[in-house]
C-alpha positions as CSV (number, residue, x, y, z in Angstrom):
1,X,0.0,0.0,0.0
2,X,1.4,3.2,-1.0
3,X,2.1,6.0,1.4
4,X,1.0,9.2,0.9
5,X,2.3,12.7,2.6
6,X,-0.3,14.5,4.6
7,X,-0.8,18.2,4.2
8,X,2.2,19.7,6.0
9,X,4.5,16.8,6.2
10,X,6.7,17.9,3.3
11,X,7.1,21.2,4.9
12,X,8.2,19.5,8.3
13,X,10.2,17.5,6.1
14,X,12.1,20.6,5.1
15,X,12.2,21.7,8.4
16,X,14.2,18.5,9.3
17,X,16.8,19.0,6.5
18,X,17.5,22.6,7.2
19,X,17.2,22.2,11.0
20,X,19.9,19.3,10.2
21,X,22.2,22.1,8.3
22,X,21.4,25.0,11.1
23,X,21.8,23.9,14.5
24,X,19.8,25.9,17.0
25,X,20.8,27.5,19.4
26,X,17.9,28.1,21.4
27,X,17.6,26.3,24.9
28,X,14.3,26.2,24.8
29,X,13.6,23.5,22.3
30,X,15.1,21.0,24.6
31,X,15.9,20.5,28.3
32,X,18.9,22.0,29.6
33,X,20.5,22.5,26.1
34,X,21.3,25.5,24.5
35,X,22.0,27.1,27.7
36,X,25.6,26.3,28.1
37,X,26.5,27.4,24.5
38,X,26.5,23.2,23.2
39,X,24.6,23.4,20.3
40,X,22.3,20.7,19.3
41,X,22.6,17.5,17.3
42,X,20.9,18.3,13.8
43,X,17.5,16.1,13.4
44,X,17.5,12.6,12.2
45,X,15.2,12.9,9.3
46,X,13.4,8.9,10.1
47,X,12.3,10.4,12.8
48,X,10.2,13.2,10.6
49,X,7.1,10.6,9.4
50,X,6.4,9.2,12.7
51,X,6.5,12.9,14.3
52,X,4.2,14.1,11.3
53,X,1.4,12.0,12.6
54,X,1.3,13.2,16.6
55,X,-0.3,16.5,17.5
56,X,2.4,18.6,18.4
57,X,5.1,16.9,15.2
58,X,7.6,20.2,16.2
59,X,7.7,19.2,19.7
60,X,8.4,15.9,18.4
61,X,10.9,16.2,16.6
62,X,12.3,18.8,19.3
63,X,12.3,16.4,21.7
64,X,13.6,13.2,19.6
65,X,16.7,15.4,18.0
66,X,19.0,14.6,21.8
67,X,17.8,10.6,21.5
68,X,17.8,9.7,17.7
69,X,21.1,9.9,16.8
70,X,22.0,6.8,19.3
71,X,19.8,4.5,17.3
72,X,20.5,2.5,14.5
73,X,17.1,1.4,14.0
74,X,14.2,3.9,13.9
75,X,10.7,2.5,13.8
76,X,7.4,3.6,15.6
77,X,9.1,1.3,19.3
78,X,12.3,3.3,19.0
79,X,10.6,6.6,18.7
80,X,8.3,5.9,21.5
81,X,11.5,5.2,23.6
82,X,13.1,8.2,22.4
83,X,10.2,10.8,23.4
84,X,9.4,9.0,27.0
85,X,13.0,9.5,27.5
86,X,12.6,12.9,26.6
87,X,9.5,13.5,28.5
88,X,11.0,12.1,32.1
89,X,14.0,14.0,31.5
90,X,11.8,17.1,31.0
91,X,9.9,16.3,33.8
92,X,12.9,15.9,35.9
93,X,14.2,19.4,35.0
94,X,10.7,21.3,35.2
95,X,10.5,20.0,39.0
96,X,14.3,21.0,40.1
97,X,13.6,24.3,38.2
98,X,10.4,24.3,40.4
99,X,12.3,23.1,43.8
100,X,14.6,26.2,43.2
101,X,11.7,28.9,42.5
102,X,9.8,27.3,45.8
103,X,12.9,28.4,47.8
104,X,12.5,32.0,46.5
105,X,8.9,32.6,47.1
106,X,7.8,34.7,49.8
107,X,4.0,34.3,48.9
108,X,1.9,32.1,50.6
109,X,-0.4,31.3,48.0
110,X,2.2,30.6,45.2
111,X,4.1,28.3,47.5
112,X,1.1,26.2,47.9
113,X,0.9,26.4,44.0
114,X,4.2,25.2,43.8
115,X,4.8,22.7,46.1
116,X,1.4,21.1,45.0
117,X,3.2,20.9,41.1
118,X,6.2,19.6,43.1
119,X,3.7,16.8,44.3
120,X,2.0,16.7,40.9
121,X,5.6,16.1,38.3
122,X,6.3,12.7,41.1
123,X,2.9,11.8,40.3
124,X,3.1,12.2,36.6
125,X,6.5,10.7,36.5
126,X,5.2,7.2,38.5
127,X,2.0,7.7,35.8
128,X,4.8,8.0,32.8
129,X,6.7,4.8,34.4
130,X,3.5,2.5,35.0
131,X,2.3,4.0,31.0
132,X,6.1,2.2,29.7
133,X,5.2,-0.8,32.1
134,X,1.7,-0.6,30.1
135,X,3.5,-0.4,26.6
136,X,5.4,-3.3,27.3
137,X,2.8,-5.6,28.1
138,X,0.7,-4.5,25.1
139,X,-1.8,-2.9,27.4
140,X,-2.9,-0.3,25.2
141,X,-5.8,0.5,28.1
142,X,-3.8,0.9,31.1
143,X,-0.8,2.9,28.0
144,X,-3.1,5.7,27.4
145,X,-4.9,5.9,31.2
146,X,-1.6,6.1,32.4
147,X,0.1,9.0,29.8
148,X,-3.4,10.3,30.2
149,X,-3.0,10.6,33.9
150,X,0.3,12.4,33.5
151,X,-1.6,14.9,31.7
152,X,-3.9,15.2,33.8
153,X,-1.2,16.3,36.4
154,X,0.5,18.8,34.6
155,X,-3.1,20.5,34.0
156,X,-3.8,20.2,37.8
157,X,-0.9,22.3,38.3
158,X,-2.1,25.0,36.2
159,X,-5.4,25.1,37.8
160,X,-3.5,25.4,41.5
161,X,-2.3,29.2,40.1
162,X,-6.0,29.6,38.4
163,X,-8.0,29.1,40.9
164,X,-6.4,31.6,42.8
165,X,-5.8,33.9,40.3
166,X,-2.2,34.1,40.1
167,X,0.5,34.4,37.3
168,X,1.5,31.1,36.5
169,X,5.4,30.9,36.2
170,X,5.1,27.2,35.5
171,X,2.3,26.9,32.4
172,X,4.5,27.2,29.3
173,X,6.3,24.3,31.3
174,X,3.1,22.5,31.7
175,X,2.0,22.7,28.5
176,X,4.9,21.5,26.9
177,X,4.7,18.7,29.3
178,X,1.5,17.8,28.2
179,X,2.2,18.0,24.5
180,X,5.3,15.6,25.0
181,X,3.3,13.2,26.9
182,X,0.5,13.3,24.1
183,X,2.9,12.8,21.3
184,X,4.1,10.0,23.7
185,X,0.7,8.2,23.3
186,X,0.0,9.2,19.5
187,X,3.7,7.3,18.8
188,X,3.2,4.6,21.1
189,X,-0.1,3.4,19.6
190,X,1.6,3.1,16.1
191,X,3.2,0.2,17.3
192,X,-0.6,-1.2,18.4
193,X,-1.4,-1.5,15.2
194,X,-4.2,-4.7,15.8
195,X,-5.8,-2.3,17.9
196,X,-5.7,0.7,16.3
Protein backbone atom coordinates (compact mmCIF):
# COMPACT_ATOMS: atom_id res chain seq x y z
CA UNK A 1 0.00 0.00 0.00
CA UNK A 2 1.41 3.20 -1.03
CA UNK A 3 2.12 6.03 1.39
CA UNK A 4 1.01 9.15 0.93
CA UNK A 5 2.26 12.73 2.58
CA UNK A 6 -0.31 14.53 4.61
CA UNK A 7 -0.79 18.22 4.21
CA UNK A 8 2.16 19.72 6.02
CA UNK A 9 4.45 16.82 6.15
CA UNK A 10 6.70 17.92 3.30
CA UNK A 11 7.08 21.17 4.93
CA UNK A 12 8.18 19.47 8.35
CA UNK A 13 10.24 17.49 6.09
CA UNK A 14 12.14 20.63 5.09
CA UNK A 15 12.18 21.69 8.36
CA UNK A 16 14.20 18.49 9.33
CA UNK A 17 16.78 18.98 6.53
CA UNK A 18 17.46 22.62 7.20
CA UNK A 19 17.20 22.20 10.96
CA UNK A 20 19.89 19.29 10.18
CA UNK A 21 22.22 22.06 8.29
CA UNK A 22 21.36 24.97 11.09
CA UNK A 23 21.80 23.94 14.48
CA UNK A 24 19.79 25.93 16.96
CA UNK A 25 20.78 27.48 19.38
CA UNK A 26 17.90 28.14 21.37
CA UNK A 27 17.64 26.27 24.92
CA UNK A 28 14.26 26.19 24.83
CA UNK A 29 13.63 23.50 22.30
CA UNK A 30 15.13 21.03 24.62
CA UNK A 31 15.88 20.49 28.31
CA UNK A 32 18.88 21.95 29.62
CA UNK A 33 20.53 22.49 26.07
CA UNK A 34 21.29 25.48 24.51
CA UNK A 35 21.96 27.14 27.71
CA UNK A 36 25.64 26.28 28.15
CA UNK A 37 26.55 27.39 24.49
CA UNK A 38 26.49 23.19 23.17
CA UNK A 39 24.56 23.36 20.26
CA UNK A 40 22.29 20.69 19.33
CA UNK A 41 22.60 17.52 17.32
CA UNK A 42 20.90 18.26 13.85
CA UNK A 43 17.48 16.15 13.36
CA UNK A 44 17.51 12.64 12.20
CA UNK A 45 15.21 12.94 9.26
CA UNK A 46 13.44 8.87 10.10
CA UNK A 47 12.32 10.43 12.81
CA UNK A 48 10.16 13.22 10.63
CA UNK A 49 7.12 10.55 9.38
CA UNK A 50 6.40 9.19 12.70
CA UNK A 51 6.54 12.87 14.33
CA UNK A 52 4.20 14.14 11.30
CA UNK A 53 1.44 12.04 12.56
CA UNK A 54 1.34 13.22 16.57
CA UNK A 55 -0.28 16.51 17.46
CA UNK A 56 2.35 18.63 18.36
CA UNK A 57 5.10 16.88 15.24
CA UNK A 58 7.58 20.16 16.16
CA UNK A 59 7.67 19.22 19.70
CA UNK A 60 8.40 15.91 18.45
CA UNK A 61 10.94 16.20 16.56
CA UNK A 62 12.31 18.76 19.26
CA UNK A 63 12.25 16.43 21.73
CA UNK A 64 13.61 13.24 19.58
CA UNK A 65 16.72 15.35 18.05
CA UNK A 66 18.95 14.62 21.77
CA UNK A 67 17.82 10.61 21.53
CA UNK A 68 17.83 9.66 17.66
CA UNK A 69 21.14 9.92 16.76
CA UNK A 70 21.98 6.78 19.26
CA UNK A 71 19.77 4.47 17.28
CA UNK A 72 20.47 2.48 14.52
CA UNK A 73 17.09 1.44 13.97
CA UNK A 74 14.15 3.86 13.87
CA UNK A 75 10.74 2.52 13.84
CA UNK A 76 7.43 3.62 15.62
CA UNK A 77 9.07 1.29 19.35
CA UNK A 78 12.34 3.27 18.97
CA UNK A 79 10.63 6.64 18.66
CA UNK A 80 8.28 5.93 21.49
CA UNK A 81 11.54 5.20 23.57
CA UNK A 82 13.09 8.24 22.35
CA UNK A 83 10.19 10.77 23.41
CA UNK A 84 9.40 8.96 26.95
CA UNK A 85 13.02 9.47 27.54
CA UNK A 86 12.60 12.91 26.61
CA UNK A 87 9.46 13.47 28.46
CA UNK A 88 11.03 12.13 32.08
CA UNK A 89 14.04 13.96 31.45
CA UNK A 90 11.83 17.11 30.97
CA UNK A 91 9.92 16.32 33.79
CA UNK A 92 12.86 15.91 35.94
CA UNK A 93 14.16 19.36 34.98
CA UNK A 94 10.69 21.29 35.20
CA UNK A 95 10.54 20.04 39.02
CA UNK A 96 14.27 20.98 40.09
CA UNK A 97 13.65 24.32 38.16
CA UNK A 98 10.40 24.33 40.41
CA UNK A 99 12.25 23.09 43.76
CA UNK A 100 14.65 26.20 43.21
CA UNK A 101 11.74 28.90 42.48
CA UNK A 102 9.85 27.28 45.76
CA UNK A 103 12.94 28.44 47.80
CA UNK A 104 12.51 32.04 46.54
CA UNK A 105 8.87 32.65 47.07
CA UNK A 106 7.76 34.71 49.83
CA UNK A 107 3.99 34.32 48.87
CA UNK A 108 1.85 32.06 50.63
CA UNK A 109 -0.42 31.34 47.98
CA UNK A 110 2.22 30.64 45.19
CA UNK A 111 4.06 28.31 47.55
CA UNK A 112 1.14 26.17 47.92
CA UNK A 113 0.95 26.39 44.05
CA UNK A 114 4.22 25.21 43.76
CA UNK A 115 4.77 22.66 46.12
CA UNK A 116 1.35 21.07 45.03
CA UNK A 117 3.24 20.95 41.12
CA UNK A 118 6.17 19.62 43.15
CA UNK A 119 3.75 16.82 44.28
CA UNK A 120 2.02 16.70 40.90
CA UNK A 121 5.65 16.10 38.31
CA UNK A 122 6.31 12.72 41.07
CA UNK A 123 2.94 11.76 40.26
CA UNK A 124 3.14 12.16 36.57
CA UNK A 125 6.47 10.65 36.52
CA UNK A 126 5.21 7.21 38.55
CA UNK A 127 2.04 7.67 35.82
CA UNK A 128 4.84 7.98 32.79
CA UNK A 129 6.70 4.76 34.40
CA UNK A 130 3.49 2.52 34.99
CA UNK A 131 2.32 3.98 30.98
CA UNK A 132 6.10 2.21 29.72
CA UNK A 133 5.25 -0.85 32.07
CA UNK A 134 1.75 -0.56 30.06
CA UNK A 135 3.47 -0.37 26.64
CA UNK A 136 5.39 -3.31 27.32
CA UNK A 137 2.83 -5.63 28.12
CA UNK A 138 0.71 -4.48 25.08
CA UNK A 139 -1.83 -2.89 27.42
CA UNK A 140 -2.94 -0.33 25.21
CA UNK A 141 -5.78 0.54 28.12
CA UNK A 142 -3.80 0.93 31.13
CA UNK A 143 -0.80 2.90 28.00
CA UNK A 144 -3.07 5.73 27.44
CA UNK A 145 -4.88 5.86 31.25
CA UNK A 146 -1.58 6.07 32.43
CA UNK A 147 0.12 8.99 29.79
CA UNK A 148 -3.44 10.32 30.19
CA UNK A 149 -3.01 10.57 33.85
CA UNK A 150 0.34 12.38 33.46
CA UNK A 151 -1.58 14.92 31.74
CA UNK A 152 -3.85 15.16 33.80
CA UNK A 153 -1.23 16.30 36.45
CA UNK A 154 0.51 18.84 34.60
CA UNK A 155 -3.14 20.46 34.01
CA UNK A 156 -3.80 20.23 37.78
CA UNK A 157 -0.86 22.34 38.30
CA UNK A 158 -2.07 24.97 36.16
CA UNK A 159 -5.39 25.07 37.76
CA UNK A 160 -3.53 25.44 41.46
CA UNK A 161 -2.26 29.16 40.12
CA UNK A 162 -5.96 29.56 38.40
CA UNK A 163 -7.95 29.07 40.95
CA UNK A 164 -6.39 31.62 42.82
CA UNK A 165 -5.80 33.87 40.30
CA UNK A 166 -2.25 34.06 40.12
CA UNK A 167 0.47 34.36 37.35
CA UNK A 168 1.48 31.09 36.54
CA UNK A 169 5.41 30.86 36.16
CA UNK A 170 5.07 27.15 35.54
CA UNK A 171 2.32 26.86 32.43
CA UNK A 172 4.48 27.23 29.31
CA UNK A 173 6.34 24.26 31.31
CA UNK A 174 3.07 22.52 31.67
CA UNK A 175 1.98 22.70 28.49
CA UNK A 176 4.86 21.53 26.88
CA UNK A 177 4.74 18.70 29.29
CA UNK A 178 1.49 17.77 28.21
CA UNK A 179 2.19 18.03 24.47
CA UNK A 180 5.30 15.57 25.05
CA UNK A 181 3.30 13.15 26.86
CA UNK A 182 0.49 13.33 24.09
CA UNK A 183 2.87 12.80 21.25
CA UNK A 184 4.09 10.02 23.69
CA UNK A 185 0.66 8.16 23.34
CA UNK A 186 -0.05 9.21 19.51
CA UNK A 187 3.69 7.32 18.84
CA UNK A 188 3.19 4.59 21.10
CA UNK A 189 -0.07 3.42 19.65
CA UNK A 190 1.58 3.11 16.12
CA UNK A 191 3.18 0.15 17.32
CA UNK A 192 -0.56 -1.16 18.45
CA UNK A 193 -1.36 -1.48 15.20
CA UNK A 194 -4.19 -4.69 15.79
CA UNK A 195 -5.83 -2.34 17.87
CA UNK A 196 -5.71 0.67 16.26
Amino acid sequence: MAATMRPGNTLLLLLAISSALLPLASHAAVPNVGSHGKPLPPVDPRIVPFCNQTHHPEICINSARLYAGKLQVIDATNVFNILIEALQDRIHVVAARTKAMSQRQTSNKVLTCIKSCLEYYNDAMDNTKEGVEAFVARDVGTFVTRFSSAITMFSTCNDGFEEFSLPNPLEHHNNRLMNMAGNCIAVGKMTFKDVY
